[in-house]
C-alpha positions as CSV (number, residue, x, y, z in Angstrom):
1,X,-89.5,8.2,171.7
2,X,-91.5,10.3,173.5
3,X,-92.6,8.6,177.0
4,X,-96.2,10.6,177.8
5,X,-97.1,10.2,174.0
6,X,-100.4,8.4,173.5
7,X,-100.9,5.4,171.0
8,X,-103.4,3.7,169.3
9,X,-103.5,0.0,168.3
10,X,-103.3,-0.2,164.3
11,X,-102.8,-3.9,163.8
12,X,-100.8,-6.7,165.0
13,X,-97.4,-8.3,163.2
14,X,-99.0,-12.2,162.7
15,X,-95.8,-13.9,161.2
16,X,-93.1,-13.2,158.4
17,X,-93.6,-13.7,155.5
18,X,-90.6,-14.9,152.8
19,X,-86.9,-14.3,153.3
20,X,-87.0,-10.3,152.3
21,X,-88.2,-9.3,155.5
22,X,-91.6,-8.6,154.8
23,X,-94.3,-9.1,157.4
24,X,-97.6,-10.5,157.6
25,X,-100.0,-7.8,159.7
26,X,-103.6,-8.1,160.4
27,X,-105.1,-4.7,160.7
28,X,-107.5,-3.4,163.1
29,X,-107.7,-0.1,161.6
30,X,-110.5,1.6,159.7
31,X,-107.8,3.4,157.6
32,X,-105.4,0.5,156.6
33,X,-104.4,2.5,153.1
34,X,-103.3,5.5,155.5
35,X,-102.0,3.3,157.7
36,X,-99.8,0.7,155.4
37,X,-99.3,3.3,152.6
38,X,-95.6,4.1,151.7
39,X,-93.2,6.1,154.1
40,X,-95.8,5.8,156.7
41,X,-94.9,5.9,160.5
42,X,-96.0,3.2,162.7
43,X,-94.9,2.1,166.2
44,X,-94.3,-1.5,167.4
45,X,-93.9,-2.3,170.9
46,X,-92.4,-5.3,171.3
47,X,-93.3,-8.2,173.8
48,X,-92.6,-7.3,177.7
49,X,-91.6,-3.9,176.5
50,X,-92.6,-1.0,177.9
51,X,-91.2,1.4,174.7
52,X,-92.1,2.1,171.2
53,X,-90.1,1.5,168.2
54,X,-91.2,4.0,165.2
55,X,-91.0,1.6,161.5
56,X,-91.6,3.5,158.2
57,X,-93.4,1.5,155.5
58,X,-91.3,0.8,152.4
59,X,-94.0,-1.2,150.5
60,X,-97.6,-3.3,151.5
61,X,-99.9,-5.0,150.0
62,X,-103.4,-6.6,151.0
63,X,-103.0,-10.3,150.4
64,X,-106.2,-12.4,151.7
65,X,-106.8,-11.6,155.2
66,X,-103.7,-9.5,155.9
67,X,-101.1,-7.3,154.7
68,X,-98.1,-8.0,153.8
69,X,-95.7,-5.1,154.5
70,X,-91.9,-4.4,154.2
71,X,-90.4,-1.7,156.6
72,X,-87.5,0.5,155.4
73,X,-84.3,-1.0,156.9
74,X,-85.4,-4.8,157.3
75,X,-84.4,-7.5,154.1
76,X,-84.0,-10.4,155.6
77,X,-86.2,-12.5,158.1
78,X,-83.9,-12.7,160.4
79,X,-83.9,-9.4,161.1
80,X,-87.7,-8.9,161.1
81,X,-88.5,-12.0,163.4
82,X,-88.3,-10.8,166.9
83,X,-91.2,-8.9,165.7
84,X,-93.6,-11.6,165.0
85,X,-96.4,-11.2,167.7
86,X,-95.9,-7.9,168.4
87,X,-98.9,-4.7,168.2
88,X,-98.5,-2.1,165.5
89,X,-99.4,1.2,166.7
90,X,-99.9,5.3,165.7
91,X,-99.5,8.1,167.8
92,X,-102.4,10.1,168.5
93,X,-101.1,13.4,165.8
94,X,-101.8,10.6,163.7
95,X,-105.1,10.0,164.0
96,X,-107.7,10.3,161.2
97,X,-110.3,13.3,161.8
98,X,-113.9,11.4,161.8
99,X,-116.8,13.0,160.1
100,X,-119.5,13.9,162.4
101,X,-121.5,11.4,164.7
102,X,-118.1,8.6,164.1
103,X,-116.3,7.7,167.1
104,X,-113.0,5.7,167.8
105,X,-113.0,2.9,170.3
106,X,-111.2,5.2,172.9
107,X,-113.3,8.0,172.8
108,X,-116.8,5.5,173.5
109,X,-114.8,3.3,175.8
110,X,-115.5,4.9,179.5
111,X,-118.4,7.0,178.9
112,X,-121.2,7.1,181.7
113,X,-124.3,5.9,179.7
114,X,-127.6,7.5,180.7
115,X,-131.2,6.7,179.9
116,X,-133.6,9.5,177.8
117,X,-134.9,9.8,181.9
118,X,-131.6,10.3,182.8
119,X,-131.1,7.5,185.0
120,X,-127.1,5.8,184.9
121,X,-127.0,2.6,183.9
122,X,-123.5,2.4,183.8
123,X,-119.7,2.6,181.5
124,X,-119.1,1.2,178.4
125,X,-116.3,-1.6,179.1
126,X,-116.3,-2.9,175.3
127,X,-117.1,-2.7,172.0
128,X,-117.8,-5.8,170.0
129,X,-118.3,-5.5,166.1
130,X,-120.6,-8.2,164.9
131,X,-121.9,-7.3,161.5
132,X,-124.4,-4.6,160.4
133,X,-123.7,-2.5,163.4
134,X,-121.3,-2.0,166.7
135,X,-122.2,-2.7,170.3
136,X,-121.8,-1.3,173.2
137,X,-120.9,-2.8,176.1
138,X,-122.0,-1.5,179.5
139,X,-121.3,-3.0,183.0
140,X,-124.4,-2.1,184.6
141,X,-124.7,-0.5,187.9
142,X,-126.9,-3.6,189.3
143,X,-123.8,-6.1,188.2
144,X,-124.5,-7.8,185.0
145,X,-123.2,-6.4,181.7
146,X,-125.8,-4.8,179.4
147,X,-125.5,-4.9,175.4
148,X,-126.7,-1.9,173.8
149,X,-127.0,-1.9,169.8
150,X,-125.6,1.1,168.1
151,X,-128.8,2.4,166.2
152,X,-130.4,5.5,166.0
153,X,-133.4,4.5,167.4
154,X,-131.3,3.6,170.8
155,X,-128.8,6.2,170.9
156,X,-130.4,9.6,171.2
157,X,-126.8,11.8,171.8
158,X,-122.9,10.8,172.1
159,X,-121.0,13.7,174.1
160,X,-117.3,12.9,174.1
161,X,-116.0,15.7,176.1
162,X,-118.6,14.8,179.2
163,X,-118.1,11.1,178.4
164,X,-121.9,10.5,178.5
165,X,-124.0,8.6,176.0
166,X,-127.3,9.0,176.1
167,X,-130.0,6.8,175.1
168,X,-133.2,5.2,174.7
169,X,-134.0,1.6,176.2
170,X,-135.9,-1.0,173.9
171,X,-137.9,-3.8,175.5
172,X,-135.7,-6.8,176.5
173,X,-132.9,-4.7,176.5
174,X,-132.8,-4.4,180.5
């Protein structure tokens, strides 16, 4: 495994499930039918690990809230439980090329964000995911954290190599 390789979160192993050695995953990835599909590559890192483990997908299957996937080696719980807990992950080749103005977490997380007037208000720490639309995050300048709704009439541009969002404050937003 390659040490100066960059990952990306994917989902997280919740629990086993039956005695074949299939596992329960929640995903947190836009893609989870690239991500789960057959032969596919993922990385676990186990608890107080600092390495990566690469697991191919042998079969999955949405089932309620998770999915339920089988990796290529594993047909037996006991040899799948010392993953339970553990963070599925993809490297970054693996990434899925966005269409234009879409964004993954890491690329908006760290961005300077700067009023229409210019003025810095601060970086985007978080992104929470509500409902009908994301938000931003921002620890403000002046010390308390600012929430700024990802909508077009607030966010006027999103430059990802400058890390700088720039946009346009509502009333009450301040």
């Amino acid at each position: 495994m390659e040490e100066n390789k960059k990952y990306y979160r994917v989902g997280k192993i919740v629990n086993t499930h039956g005695l074949r050695g299939d596992l329960k995953i929640v995903s947190k990835s836009d893609f989870p039918e690239i991500r789960f599909k057959k032969d596919s590559q993922l990385y676990v890192q186990l608890e107080n690990e600092n390495k990566y483990q690469a697991l191919t997908v042998e079969s999955a299957r949405p089932h309620k809230e998770v999915y339920i996937v089988k990796f290529k080696g594993f047909n037996h719980i006991n040899e799948v439980e010392k993953y339970k807990n553990s963070v599925l992950y993809v490297s970054e080749e693996q990434l899925v090329e966005l269409p234009e103005d879409e964004y993954y977490f890491h690329e908006i997380i760290g961005c300077r964000v700067l009023t229409e007037e210019n003025e810095e208000l601060g970086k985007i720490i978080d992104i929470l995911t509500p409902g009908a639309n994301d938000v931003w995050v921002v620890k403000h300048n002046k010390g308390n954290d600012l929430l700024i709704p990802v909508i077009d009439d607030v966010l006027l541009n999103v430059n990802i190599q400058e890390k700088v969002v720039k946009i346009r404050l509502m009333e009450g937003m301040l």
